[in-house]
VEXDREN-2710 file (C-alpha; in Angstrom, 1 decimal):
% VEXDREN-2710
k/r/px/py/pz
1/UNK/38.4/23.3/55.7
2/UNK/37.1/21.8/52.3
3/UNK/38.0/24.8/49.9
4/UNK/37.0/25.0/46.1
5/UNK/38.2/27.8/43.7
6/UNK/35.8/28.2/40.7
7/UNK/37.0/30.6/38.8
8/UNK/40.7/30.6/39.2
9/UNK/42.1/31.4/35.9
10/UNK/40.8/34.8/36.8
11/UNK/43.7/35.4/38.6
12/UNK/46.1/35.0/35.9
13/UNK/48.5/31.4/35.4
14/UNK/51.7/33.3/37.1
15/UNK/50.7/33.4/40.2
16/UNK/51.4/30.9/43.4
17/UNK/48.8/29.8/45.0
18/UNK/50.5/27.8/47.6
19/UNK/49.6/29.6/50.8
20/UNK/46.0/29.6/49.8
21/UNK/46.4/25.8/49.7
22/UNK/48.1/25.5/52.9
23/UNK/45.6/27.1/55.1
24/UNK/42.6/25.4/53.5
25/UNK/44.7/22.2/53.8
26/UNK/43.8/21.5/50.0
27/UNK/42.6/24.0/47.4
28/UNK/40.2/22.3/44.6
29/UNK/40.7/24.8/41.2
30/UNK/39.0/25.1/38.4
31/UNK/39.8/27.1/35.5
32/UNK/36.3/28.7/34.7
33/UNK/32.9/27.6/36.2
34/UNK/30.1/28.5/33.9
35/UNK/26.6/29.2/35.7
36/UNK/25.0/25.9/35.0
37/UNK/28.0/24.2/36.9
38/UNK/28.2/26.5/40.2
39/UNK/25.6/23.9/42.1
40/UNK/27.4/20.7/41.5
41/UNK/30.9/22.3/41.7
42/UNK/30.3/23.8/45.2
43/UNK/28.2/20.6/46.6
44/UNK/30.2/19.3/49.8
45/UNK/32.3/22.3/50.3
46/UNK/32.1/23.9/53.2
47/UNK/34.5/26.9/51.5
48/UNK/34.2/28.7/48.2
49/UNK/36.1/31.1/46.2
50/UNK/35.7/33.2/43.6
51/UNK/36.3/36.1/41.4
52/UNK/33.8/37.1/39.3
53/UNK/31.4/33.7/39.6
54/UNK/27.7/34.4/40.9
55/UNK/26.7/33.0/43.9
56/UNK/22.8/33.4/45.5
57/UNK/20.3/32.4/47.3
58/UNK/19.3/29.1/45.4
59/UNK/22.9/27.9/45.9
60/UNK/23.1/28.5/49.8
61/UNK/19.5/26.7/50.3
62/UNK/21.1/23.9/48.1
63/UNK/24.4/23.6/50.1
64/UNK/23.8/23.6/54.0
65/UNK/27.4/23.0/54.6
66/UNK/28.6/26.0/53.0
67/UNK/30.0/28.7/55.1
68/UNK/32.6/31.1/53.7
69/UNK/32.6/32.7/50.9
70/UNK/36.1/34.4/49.9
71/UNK/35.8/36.9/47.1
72/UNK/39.5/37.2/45.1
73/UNK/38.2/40.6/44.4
74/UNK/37.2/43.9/46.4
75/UNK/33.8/44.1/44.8
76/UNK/30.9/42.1/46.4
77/UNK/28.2/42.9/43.6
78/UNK/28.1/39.0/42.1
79/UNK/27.6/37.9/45.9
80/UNK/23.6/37.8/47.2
81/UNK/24.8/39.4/50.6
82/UNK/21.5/39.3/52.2
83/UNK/20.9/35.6/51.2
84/UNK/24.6/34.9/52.7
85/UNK/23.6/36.6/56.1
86/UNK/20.5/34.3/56.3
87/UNK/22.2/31.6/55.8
88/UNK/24.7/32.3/58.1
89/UNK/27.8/32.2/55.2
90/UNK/30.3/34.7/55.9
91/UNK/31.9/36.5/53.1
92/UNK/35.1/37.9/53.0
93/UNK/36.6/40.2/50.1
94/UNK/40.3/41.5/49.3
95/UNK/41.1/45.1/49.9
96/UNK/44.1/47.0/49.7
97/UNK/45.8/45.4/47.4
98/UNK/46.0/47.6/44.2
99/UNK/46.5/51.0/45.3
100/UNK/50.1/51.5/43.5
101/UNK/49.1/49.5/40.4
102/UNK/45.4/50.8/40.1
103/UNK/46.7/54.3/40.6
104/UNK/49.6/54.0/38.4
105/UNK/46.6/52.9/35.3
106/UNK/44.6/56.0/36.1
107/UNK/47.4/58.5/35.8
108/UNK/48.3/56.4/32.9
109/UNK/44.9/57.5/31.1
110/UNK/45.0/61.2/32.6
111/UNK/48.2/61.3/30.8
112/UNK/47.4/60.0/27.9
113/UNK/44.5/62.1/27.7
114/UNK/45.9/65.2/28.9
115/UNK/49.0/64.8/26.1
116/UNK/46.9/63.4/23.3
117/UNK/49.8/60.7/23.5
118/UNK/47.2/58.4/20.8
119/UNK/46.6/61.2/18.7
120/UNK/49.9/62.1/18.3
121/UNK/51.5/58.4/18.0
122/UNK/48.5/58.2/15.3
123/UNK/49.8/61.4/13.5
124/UNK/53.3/60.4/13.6
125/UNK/53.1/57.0/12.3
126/UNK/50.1/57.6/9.7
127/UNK/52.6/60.1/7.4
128/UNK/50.9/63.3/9.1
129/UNK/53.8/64.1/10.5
130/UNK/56.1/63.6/7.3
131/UNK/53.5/66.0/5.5
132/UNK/54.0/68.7/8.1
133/UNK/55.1/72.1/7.2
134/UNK/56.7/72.4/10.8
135/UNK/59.0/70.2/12.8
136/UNK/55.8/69.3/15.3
137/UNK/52.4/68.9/15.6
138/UNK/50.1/70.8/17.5
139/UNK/46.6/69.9/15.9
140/UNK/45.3/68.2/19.1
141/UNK/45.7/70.7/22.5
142/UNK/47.3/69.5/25.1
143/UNK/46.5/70.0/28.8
144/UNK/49.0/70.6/31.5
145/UNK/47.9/68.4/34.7
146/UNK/50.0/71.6/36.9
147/UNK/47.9/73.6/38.8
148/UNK/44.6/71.7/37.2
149/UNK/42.0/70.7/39.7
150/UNK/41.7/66.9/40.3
151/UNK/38.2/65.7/41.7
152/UNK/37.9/62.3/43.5
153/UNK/35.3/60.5/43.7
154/UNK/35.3/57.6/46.6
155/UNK/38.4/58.2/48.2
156/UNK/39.3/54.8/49.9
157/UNK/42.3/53.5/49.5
158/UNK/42.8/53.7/45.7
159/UNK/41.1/57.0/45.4
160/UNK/44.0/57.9/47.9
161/UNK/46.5/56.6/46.2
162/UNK/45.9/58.6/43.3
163/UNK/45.5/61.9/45.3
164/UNK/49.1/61.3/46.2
165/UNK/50.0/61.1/42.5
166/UNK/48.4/63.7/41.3
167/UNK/49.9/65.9/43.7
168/UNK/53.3/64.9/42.8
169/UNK/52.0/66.0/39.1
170/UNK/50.7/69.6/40.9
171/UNK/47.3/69.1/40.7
172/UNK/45.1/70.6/43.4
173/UNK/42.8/67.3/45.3
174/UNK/39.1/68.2/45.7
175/UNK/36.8/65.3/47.1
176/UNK/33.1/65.1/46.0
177/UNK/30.4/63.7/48.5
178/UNK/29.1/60.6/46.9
179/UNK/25.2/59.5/48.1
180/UNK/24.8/59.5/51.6
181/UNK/28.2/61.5/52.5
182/UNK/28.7/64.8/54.3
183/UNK/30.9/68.0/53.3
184/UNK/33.8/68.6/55.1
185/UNK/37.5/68.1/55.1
186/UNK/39.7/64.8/54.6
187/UNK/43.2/64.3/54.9
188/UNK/43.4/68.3/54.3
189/UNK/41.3/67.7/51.1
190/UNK/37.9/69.7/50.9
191/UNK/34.5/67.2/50.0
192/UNK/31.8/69.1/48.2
193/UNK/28.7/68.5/46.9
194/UNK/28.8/66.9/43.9
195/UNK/27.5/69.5/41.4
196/UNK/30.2/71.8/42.7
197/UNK/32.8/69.3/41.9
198/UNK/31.4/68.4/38.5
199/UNK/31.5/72.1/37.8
200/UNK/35.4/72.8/39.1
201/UNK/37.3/69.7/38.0
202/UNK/39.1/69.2/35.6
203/UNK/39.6/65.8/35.9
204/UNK/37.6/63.7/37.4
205/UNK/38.5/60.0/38.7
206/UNK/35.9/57.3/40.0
207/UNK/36.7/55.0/42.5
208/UNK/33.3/54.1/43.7
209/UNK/32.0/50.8/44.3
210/UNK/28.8/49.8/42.4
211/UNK/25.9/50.0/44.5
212/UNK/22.2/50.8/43.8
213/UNK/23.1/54.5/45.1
214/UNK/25.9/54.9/43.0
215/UNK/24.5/53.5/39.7
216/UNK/24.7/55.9/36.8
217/UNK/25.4/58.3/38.8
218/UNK/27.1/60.3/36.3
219/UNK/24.6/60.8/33.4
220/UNK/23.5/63.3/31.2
221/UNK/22.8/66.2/33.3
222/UNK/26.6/65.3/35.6
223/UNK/28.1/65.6/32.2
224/UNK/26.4/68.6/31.4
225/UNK/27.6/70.2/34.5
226/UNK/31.4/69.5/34.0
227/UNK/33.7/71.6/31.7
228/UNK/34.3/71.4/28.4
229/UNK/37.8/71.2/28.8
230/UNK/37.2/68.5/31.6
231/UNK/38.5/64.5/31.7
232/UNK/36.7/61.4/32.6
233/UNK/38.4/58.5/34.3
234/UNK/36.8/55.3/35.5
235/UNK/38.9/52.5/36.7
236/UNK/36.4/51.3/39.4
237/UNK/33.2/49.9/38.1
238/UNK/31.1/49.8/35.3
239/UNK/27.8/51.3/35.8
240/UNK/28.6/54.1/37.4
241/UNK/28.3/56.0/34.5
242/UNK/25.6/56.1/31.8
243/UNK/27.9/55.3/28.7
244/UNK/24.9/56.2/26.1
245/UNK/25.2/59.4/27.6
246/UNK/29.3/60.1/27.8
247/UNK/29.4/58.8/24.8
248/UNK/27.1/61.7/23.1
249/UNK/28.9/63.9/25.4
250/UNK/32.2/63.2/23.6
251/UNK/30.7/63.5/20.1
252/UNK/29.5/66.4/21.0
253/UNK/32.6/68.1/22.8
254/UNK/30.8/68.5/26.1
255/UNK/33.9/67.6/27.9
256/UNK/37.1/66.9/26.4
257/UNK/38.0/63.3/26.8
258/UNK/37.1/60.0/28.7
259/UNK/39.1/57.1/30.1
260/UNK/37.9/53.9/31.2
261/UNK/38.7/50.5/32.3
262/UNK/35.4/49.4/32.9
263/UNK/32.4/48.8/31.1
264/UNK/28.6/47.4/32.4
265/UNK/29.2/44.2/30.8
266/UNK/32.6/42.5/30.6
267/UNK/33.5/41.1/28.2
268/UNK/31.0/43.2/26.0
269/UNK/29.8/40.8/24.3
270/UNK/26.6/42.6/22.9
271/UNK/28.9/45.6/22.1
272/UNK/28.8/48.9/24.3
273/UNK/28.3/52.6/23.6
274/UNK/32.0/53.7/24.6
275/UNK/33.6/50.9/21.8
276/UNK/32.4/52.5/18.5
277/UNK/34.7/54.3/16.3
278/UNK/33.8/57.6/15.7
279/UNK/33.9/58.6/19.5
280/UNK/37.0/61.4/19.7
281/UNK/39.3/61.4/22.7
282/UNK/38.3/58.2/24.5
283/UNK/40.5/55.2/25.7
284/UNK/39.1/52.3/26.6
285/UNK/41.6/49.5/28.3
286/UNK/39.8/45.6/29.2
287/UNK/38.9/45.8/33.4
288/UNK/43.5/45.2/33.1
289/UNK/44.3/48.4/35.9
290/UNK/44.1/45.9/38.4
291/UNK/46.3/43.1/36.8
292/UNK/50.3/44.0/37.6
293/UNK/51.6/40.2/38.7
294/UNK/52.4/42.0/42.2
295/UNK/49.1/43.2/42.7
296/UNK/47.8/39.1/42.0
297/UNK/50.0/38.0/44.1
298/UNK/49.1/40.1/46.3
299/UNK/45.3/38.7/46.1
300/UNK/46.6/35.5/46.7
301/UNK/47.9/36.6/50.4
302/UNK/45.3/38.6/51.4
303/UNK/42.8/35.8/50.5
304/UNK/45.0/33.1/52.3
305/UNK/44.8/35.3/55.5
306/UNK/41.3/36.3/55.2
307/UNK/40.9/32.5/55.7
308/UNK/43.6/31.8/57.9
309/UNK/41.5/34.4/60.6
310/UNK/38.0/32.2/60.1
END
């Protein structure tokens, strides 16, 4: 196996990537591969990995000796699938790997959220606080996650790893049918129609993957369907929600706050909808719910024996 990693720094400079090395017999890395580099970078390998790095159809017709890809990542979007099956290339992805640190970022921004923790830290440190007539602050309302309804959807593995957390908090679990999926029951958890969840969570948590189905498929009218007391959360991927529109619906207190880790374009470079200032109640964190050291690491060995099994 000839393996070359071209976008390694991806993954972070504390990380071991020995065992990856070991089964390919000799990992090439490079840091960052910029587009006009792919071709002569992945010439004479007959592996590749990558992270975020776009591969198609003009580099498989290019490279006949090319036939794994291994995507660092759970996501397959920067990979032309349908070009990799003609060209007999198989590709192979990492799952499972961030269901305790992905989760633990999501309830993160429900709790923020929920508790107005920015708000509040704002207040106390700006001299509001100091100027108050009282010993607290109650000028932003605070939501208690007991006994509030939690709506999921995609519930894989991460979507199931925050069920389990939000129980622990007392929220009810309600599972919405995403394109293509039936009603019924999971794991004791009722999946409804979508427009019935929209209109009875209050929260609700993406953990979709980005498909053609699935593309903004929250967008003005969703928004318009959900509460007004009602949370956001997206820590899968950008696009699945039309940010133009969330962002109007915040300004306009159509639902109550929004948090997100992901935006359509990362970095946003040509600026983005959800990062102006005068949006109330939003957090937005930088595509970093994924990036605990153990969950890497944990990249790292799924990747090694994704190849170890081709």
């Amino acid at each position: 196996m000839k393996a070359v990693f071209l976008d390694a720094k991806t993954l972070g400079d504390d990380v071991d990537l020995s065992s990856i090395d070991r089964v390919t017999g000799g990992l090439t890395c490079h840091e960052r591969t910029a587009p006009d580099q792919v071709l002569e970078r992945i010439r004479g390998f007959d592996t590749v990995l990558v992270n975020k790095v776009v591969l198609g159809r003009e580099h498989f017709e290019a490279c006949p000796e090319l036939n794994t890809i291994a995507v660092v990542a759970t996501g397959l979007n920067n990979i032309d699938l349908e070009a990799a099956k003609a060209h007999d290339i198989a590709v192979l992805n990492v799952t499972n790997y961030g269901r305790s640190t992905v989760a633990q970022h999501t309830m993160a921004l429900i709790l923020a959220l929920a508790t107005r923790l920015l708000d509040y830290n704002r207040d106390a440190r700006n001299g509001t606080w100091a100027r108050s007539d009282m010993f607290c602050l109650m000028d932003h309302p605070i939501m208690e996650l007991e006994g509030k309804t939690l709506g999921i959807l995609g519930y894989g593995d991460l979507g199931q790893g925050v069920a389990e957390r939000a129980k622990a908090f007392g929220m009810n679990v309600l599972l919405g049918c995403r394109p293509g999926q039936e009603t019924g029951s999971v794991d004791g958890y009722p999946r409804i129609p979508l427009d019935e969840l929209l209109a009875q969570a209050d929260v609700l948590s993406l953990h979709c993957l980005l498909t053609d189905e699935t593309r903004n498929l929250i967008g003005e009218r969703e928004l318009g369907l959900m509460k007004p007391t009602a949370l956001l959360i997206n820590t899968s991927r950008g696009g699945l929600v039309d940010e133009r529109a969330l962002a109007n619906a915040l300004r306009q207190g159509q639902i109550a706050g929004a948090g997100f880790d992901v935006l359509t374009e990362e970095p946003p470079r040509n600026g983005n909808p959800l990062l102006a200032e005068d949006i109330p109640n939003l957090i937005v964190t930088p595509h970093s719910a994924w990036a605990s050291r153990e969950a890497r690491q944990r990249i790292v060995g799924i990747t090694a024996k994704n190849l170890k099994a081709v």
